[in-house]
C-alpha positions in Angstrom: 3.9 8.1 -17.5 6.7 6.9 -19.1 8.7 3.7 -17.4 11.9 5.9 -17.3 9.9 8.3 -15.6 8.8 5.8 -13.1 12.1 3.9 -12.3 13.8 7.2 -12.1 10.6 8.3 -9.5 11.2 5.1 -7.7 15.2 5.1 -6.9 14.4 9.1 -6.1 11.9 7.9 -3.6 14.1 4.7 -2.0 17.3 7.4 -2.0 14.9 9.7 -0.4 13.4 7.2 2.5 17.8 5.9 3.4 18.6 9.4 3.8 15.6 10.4 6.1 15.1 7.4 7.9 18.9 6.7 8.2 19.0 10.4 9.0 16.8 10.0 12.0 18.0 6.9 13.3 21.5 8.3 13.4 20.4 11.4 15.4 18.4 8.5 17.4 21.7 6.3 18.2 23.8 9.9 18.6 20.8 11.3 21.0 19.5 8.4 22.5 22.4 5.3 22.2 24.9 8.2 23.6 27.2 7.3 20.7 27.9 11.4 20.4 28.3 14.4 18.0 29.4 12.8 15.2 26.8 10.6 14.9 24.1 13.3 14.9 26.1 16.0 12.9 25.9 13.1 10.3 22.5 12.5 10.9 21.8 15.8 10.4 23.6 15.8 6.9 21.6 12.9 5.6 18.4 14.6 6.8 19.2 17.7 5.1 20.6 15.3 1.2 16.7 14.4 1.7 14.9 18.0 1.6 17.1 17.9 -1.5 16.5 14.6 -3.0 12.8 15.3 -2.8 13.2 18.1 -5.5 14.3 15.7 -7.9 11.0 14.0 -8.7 10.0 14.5 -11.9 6.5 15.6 -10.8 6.1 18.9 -10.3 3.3 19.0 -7.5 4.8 19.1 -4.4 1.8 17.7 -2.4 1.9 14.8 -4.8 5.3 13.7 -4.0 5.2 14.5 -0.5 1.7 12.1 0.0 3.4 9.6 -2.1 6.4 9.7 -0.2 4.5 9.0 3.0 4.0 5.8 1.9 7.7 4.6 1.3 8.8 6.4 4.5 6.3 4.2 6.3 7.5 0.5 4.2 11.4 1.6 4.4 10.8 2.6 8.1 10.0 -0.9 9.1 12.3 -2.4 6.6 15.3 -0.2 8.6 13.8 -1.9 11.6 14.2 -5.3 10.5 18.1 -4.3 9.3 19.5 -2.1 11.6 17.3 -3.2 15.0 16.2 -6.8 14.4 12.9 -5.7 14.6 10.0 -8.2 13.5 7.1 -6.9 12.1 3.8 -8.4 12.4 1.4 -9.4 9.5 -0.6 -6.3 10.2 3.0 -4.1 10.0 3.5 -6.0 6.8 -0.5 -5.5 5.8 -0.2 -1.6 6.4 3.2 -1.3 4.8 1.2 -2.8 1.4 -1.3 -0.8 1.8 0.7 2.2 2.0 2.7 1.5 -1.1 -0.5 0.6 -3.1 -1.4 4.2 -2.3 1.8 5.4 -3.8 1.6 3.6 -7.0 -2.1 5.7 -6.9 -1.2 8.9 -6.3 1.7 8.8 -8.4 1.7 6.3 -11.8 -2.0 6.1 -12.4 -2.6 7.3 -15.5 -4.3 10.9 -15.8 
């Protein structure tokens, strides 16, 4: 794979994980922080941008991209934790998040 190909795959995947992860926590402050409508309308929004963003990858296999992207929703997941909750992950958070990317640099840039 090209390393356009990649970088491009990579900012797809990082857009991808803010919008659905900032997505859900913004229908999780609207729903469960009782900050209102607003927030979850926008929450909404974002979630929807992501379904989008997905079909952007250059790959074309839809399982592909959607196992790959697993793995960066569970990394950016705790990384939103540590910025928008002051959440504190543990070595074995930290240890799992690795793993998980690992397995996206797998499934999607090794060579085939």
């Amino acid at each position: 794979m090209r390393r356009v190909t990649v970088v491009r795959s990579v900012v797809l995947f990082v857009l991808a994980a803010v919008l659905e992860i900032g997505g859900a926590w913004l229908v999780w402050q609207g729903v469960r922080e009782h900050r209102g409508w607003a927030w979850i309308g926008a929450g909404v929004l974002a979630l929807g941008v992501y379904g989008f963003v997905a079909t952007l990858q250059p790959d074309a296999h839809f399982g592909r991209i959607l196992a790959a992207y697993g793995g960066v929703f569970v990394a950016g997941s705790l990384a939103w934790g540590v910025v928008a909750d002051g959440y504190r992950p543990d070595r074995f958070d930290v240890l799992g998040a690795l793993l998980c990317l690992a397995g996206v640099a797998v499934i999607m840039y090794a060579p085939r």
